[in-house]
C-alpha positions as CSV (number, residue, x, y, z in Angstrom):
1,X,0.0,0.0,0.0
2,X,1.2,3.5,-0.4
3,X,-0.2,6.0,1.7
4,X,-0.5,9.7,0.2
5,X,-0.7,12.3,3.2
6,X,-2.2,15.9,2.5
7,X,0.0,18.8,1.7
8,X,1.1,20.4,4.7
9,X,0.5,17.0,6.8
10,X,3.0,17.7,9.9
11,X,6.0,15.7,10.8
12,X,3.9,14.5,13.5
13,X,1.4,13.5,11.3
14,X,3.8,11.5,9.5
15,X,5.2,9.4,12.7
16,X,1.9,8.7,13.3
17,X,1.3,7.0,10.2
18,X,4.7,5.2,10.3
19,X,3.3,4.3,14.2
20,X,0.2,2.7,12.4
21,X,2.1,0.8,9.8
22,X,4.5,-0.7,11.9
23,X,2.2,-2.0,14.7
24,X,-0.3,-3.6,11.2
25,X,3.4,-5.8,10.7
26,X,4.5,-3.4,7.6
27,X,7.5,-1.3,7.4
28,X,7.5,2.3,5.9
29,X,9.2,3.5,3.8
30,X,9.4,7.9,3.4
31,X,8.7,8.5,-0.2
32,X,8.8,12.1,0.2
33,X,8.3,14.6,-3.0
34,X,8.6,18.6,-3.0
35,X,5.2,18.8,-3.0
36,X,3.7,16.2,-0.5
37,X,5.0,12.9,1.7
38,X,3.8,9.6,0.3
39,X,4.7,6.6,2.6
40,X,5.0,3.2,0.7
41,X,4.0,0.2,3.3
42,X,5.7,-2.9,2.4
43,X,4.4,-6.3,3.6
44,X,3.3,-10.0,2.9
45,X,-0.2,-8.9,3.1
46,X,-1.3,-8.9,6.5
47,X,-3.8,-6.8,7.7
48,X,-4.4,-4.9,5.1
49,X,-7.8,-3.1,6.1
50,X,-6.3,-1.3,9.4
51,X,-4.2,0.2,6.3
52,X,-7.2,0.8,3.6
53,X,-9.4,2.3,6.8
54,X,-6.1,4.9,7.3
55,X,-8.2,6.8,4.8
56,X,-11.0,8.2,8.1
57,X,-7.4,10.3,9.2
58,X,-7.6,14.0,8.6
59,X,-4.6,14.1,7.1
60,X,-4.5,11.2,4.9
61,X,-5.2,12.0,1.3
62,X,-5.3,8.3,0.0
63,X,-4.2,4.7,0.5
64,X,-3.7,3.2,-3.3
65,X,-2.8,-0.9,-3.3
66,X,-0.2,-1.4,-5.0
67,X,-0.5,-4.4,-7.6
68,X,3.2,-5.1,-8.6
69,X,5.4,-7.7,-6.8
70,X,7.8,-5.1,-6.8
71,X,6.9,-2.4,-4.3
72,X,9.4,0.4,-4.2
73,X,11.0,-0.1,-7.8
74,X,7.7,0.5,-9.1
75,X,6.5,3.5,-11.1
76,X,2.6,2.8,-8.8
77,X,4.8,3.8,-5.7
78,X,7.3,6.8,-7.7
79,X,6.1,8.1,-10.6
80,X,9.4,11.1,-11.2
81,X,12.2,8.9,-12.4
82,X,15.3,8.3,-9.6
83,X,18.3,10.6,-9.9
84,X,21.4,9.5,-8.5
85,X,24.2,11.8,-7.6
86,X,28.1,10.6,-7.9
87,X,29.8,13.4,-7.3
88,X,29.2,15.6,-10.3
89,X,27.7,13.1,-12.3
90,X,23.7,12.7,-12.5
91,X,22.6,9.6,-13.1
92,X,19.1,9.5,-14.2
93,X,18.3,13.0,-16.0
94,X,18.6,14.8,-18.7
95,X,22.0,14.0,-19.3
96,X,23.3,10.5,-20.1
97,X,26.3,9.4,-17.6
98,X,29.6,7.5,-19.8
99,X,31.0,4.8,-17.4
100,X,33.9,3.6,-19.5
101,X,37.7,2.1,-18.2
102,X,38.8,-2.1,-18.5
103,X,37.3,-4.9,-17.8
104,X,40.5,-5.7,-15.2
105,X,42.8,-3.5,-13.5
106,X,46.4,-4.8,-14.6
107,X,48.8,-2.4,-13.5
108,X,49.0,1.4,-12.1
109,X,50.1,2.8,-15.6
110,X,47.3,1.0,-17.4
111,X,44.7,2.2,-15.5
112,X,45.3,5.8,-14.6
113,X,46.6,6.2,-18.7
114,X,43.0,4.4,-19.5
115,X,41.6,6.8,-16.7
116,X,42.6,9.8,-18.5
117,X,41.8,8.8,-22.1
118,X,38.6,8.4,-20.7
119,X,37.9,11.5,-19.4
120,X,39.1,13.6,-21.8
121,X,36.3,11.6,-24.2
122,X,33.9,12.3,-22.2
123,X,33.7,9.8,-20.0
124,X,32.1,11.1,-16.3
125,X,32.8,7.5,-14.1
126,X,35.9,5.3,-14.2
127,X,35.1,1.3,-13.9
128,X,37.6,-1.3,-13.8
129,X,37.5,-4.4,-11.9
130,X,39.7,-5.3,-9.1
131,X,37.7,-8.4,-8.2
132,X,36.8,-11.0,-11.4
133,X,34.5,-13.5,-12.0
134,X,35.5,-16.0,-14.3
135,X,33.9,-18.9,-16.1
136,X,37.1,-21.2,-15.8
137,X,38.9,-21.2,-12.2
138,X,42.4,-21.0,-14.0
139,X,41.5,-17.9,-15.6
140,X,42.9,-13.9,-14.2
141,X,41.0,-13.6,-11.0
142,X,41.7,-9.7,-10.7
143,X,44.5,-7.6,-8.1
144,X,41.9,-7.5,-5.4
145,X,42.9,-5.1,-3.1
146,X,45.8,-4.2,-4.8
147,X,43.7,-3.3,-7.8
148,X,41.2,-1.1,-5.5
149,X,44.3,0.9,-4.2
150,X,45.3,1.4,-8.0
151,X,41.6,2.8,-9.0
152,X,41.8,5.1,-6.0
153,X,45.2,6.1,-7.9
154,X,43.7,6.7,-11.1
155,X,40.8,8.9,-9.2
156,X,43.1,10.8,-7.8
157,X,44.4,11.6,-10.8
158,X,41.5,12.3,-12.9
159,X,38.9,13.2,-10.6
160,X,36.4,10.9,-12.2
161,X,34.2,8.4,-9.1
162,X,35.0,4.7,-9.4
163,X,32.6,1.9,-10.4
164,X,34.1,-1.9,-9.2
165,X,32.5,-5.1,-8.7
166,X,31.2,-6.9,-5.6
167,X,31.5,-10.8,-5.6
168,X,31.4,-11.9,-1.9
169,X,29.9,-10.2,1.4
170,X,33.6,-10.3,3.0
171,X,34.7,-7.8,0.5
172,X,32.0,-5.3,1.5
173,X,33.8,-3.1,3.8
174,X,36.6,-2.9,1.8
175,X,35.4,-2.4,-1.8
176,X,33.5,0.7,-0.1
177,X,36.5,1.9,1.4
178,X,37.9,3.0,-2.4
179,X,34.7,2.7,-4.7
180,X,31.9,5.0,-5.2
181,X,29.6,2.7,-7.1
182,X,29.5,-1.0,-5.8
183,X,28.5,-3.4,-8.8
184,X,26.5,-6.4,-8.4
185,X,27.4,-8.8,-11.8
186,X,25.0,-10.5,-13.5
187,X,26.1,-14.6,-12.0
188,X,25.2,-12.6,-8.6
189,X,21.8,-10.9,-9.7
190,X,20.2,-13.2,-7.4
191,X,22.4,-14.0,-4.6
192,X,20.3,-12.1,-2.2
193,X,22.0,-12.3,1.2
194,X,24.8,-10.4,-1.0
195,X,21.5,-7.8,-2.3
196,X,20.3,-7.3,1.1
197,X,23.5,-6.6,2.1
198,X,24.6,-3.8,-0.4
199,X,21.0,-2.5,0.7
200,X,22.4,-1.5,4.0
201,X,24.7,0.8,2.5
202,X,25.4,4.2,2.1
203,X,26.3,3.9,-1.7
204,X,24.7,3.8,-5.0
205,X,24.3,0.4,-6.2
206,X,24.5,-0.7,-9.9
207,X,22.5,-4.3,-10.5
208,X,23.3,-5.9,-13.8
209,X,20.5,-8.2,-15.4
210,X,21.7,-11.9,-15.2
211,X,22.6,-14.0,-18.1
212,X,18.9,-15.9,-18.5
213,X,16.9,-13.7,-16.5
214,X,13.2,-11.9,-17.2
215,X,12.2,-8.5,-16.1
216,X,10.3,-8.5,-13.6
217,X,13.3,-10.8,-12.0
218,X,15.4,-8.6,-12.4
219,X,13.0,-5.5,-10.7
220,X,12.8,-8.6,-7.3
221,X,16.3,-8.4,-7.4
222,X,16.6,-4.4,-7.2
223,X,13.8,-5.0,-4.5
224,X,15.6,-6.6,-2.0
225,X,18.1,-3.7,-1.7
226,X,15.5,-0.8,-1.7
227,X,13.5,-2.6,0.8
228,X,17.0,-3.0,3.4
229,X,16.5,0.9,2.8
230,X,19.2,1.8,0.0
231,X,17.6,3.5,-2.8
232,X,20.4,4.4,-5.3
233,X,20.0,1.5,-7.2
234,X,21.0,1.4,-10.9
235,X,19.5,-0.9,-13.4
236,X,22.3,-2.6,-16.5
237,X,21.3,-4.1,-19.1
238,X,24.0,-6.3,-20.0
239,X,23.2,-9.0,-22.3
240,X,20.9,-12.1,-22.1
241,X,21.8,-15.4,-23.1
242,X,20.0,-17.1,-25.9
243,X,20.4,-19.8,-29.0
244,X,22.3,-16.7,-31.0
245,X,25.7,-17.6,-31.2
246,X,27.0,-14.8,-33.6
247,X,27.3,-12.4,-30.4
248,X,28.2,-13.4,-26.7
249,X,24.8,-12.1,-25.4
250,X,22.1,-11.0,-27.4
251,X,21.5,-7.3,-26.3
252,X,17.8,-6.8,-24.9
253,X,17.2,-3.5,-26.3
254,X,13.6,-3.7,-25.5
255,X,13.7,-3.7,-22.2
256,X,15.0,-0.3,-21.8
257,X,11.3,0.9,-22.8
258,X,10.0,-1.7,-20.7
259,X,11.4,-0.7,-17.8
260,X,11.3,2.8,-18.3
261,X,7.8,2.2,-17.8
262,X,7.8,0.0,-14.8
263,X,10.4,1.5,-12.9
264,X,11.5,5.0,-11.9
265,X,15.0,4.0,-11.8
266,X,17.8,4.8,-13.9
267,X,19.0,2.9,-16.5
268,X,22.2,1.6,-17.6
269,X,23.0,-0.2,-21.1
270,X,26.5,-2.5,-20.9
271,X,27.1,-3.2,-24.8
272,X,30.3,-4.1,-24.4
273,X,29.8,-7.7,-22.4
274,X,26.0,-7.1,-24.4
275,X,27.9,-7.8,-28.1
276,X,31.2,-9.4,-27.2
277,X,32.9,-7.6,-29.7
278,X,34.2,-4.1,-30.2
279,X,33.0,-3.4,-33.5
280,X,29.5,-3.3,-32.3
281,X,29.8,-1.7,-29.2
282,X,29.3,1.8,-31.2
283,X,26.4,1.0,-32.6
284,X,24.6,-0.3,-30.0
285,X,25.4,2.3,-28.1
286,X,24.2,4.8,-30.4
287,X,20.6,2.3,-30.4
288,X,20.8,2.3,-26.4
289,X,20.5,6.1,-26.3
290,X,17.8,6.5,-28.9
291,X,15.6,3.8,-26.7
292,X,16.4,5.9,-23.7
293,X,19.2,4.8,-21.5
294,X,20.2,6.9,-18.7
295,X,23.8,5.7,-18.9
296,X,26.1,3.3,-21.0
297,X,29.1,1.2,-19.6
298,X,31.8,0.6,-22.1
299,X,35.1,-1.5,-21.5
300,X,38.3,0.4,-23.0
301,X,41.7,-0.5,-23.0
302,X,44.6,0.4,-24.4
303,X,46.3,-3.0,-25.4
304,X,43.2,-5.0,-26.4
305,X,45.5,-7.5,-27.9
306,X,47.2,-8.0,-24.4
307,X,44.3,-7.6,-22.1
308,X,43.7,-10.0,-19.3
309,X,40.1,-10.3,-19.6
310,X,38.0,-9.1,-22.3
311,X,40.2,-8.0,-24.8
312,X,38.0,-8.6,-27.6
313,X,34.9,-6.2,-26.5
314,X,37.1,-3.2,-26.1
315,X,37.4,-0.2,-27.5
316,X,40.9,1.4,-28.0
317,X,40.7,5.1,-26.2
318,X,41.1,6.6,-29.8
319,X,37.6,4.7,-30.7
320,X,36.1,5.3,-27.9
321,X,36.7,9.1,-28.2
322,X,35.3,9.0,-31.6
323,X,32.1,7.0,-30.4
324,X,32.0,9.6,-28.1
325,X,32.0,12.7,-31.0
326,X,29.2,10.1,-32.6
327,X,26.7,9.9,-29.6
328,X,26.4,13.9,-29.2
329,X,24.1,14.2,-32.2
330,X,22.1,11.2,-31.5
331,X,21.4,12.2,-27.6
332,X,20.8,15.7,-29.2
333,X,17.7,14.1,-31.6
334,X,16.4,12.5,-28.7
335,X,16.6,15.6,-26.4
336,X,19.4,14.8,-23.5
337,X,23.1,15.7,-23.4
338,X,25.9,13.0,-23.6
């Protein structure tokens, strides 16, 4: 249920309420706009007409059900869209944030040189990963902590907020010692003792789509770390896996209108890991924009043929500036900034 107090309702008024849907076995959650409060009462159900009879209180507007599984990601509970803040880079509005850097930190030279291509591209958020999942166990696991201290080298240099992946709950602490984004991968989309976790943080959280799974799974997923009370959650679209073998994923573009009109939060399109290979990454990126992505996360490096993970999907800095020069116009047409 989402309960929709009167303008002006005071902030006693509003414990009250809270009061009420804590003692019917709900927790609240303050969904407060400029305009008005709207408290969002998440449950399994229970009791559900002591909240519906809230409406008899003077300064209740409304109590409205709300039908989807997923409370708080919903657009029934939020209609504005989510804007996240990392440092000064919006995520969410007008303008369409450029995460771009390696798939693995392999050295400090590498990354802070990869850093500052970036940047001067256009790029507003570094990501590299210091922790790897790999499909084989033999494979470059990542320089784990040494690889953290590295991107916090290559911010320092640059300026631009780091974006690094989370694989296992012991890391947490750590990880959000140097990163300002944590990222959940897509084998981890629904590990949710590590979502509820990263929910009881004070960072933004970026949730990529697993390999083989629907929508709305992947809105439960962002659920369980807005309901442990984090909010700055980031959708990625990053590939799905089906019987096309020409690409490594097949790149759901579709889904960025779909959940543009399910969720208010912001969007993020990966077509890097989405393709597999470079040569398409520009022009799905261009197509990600036009379907209205808030953000695009693109792997660059500057030895491809050398890289230690995922050499084939990136884009040398020189490319990457170029796809940058060749997204302006198309986020121009569709009336945001790049």
């Amino acid at each position: 249920m989402i309960i929709v107090m009167k303008q002006g309702a005071t902030p006693e008024a509003i414990e009250e309420v809270k009061k009420i849907v804590r003692e019917a076995g709900y927790t609240p959650h303050d969904l407060s706009g400029e305009m008005r409060t709207v408290i969002a009462a998440v449950g399994d159900g229970r009791d559900k007409s002591r909240l519906e009879s809230m409406e008899s209180l003077k300064y209740v507007e409304k109590v409205v059900p709300i039908l989807r599984p997923y409370k708080l990601a919903s657009r029934e509970v939020k209609k504005e869209d989510t804007i996240i803040k990392v440092g000064d880079v919006s995520i969410g509005g007008k303008h369409i944030a450029v995460m771009a850097g390696p798939c693995s930190v392999e050295g400090e030279e590498q990354i802070t040189s990869i850093a500052r291509d970036v940047k001067a591209a256009g790029a507003g958020i570094l990501r590299g990963g210091a922790y790897k999942p790999r499909t084989s166990p033999y494979s470059f696991q990542g320089m784990e902590k040494e690889g953290l201290e590295l991107l916090k080298k290559a911010k320092d240099a640059t300026g631009l907020p780091i974006v690094t992946e989370i694989m296992d709950s012991r890391e947490i602490d750590l990880i959000c010692k140097y990163s300002d984004i944590l990222q959940i991968g897509a084998r981890n989309m629904q590990n949710f003792s590590l979502l509820k976790l990263v929910g009881q943080v004070k960072k933004p959280v970026l949730l990529k789509r697993g390999l083989a799974n629907t929508v709305q799974e992947f809105l439960m997923s962002a659920e369980y770390i807005l309901s442990e009370g984090n909010k700055e959650v980031m959708l990625c679209e990053r590939g799905i896996r089906t019987f096309e073998t020409a690409t490594r994923n097949t790149l759901d573009l579709s889904c960025i209108p779909v959940l543009k009109e399910l969720t208010h939060l912001p969007i993020i399109t990966d077509p890097s890991h989405g393709t597999g290979y470079w040569q398409f990454v520009s022009s799905m990126s261009k197509a990600s924009v036009a379907a209205g992505t808030d953000g695009l996360m693109i792997e660059v490096h500057n030895r491809p043929e050398v890289a230690f993970s995922d050499g084939a999907q990136s884009l040398k800095p020189k490319k990457f500036d170029q796809m940058m020069k060749e997204l302006r116009p198309v986020a121009v047409a569709v009336g945001r900034t790049i």
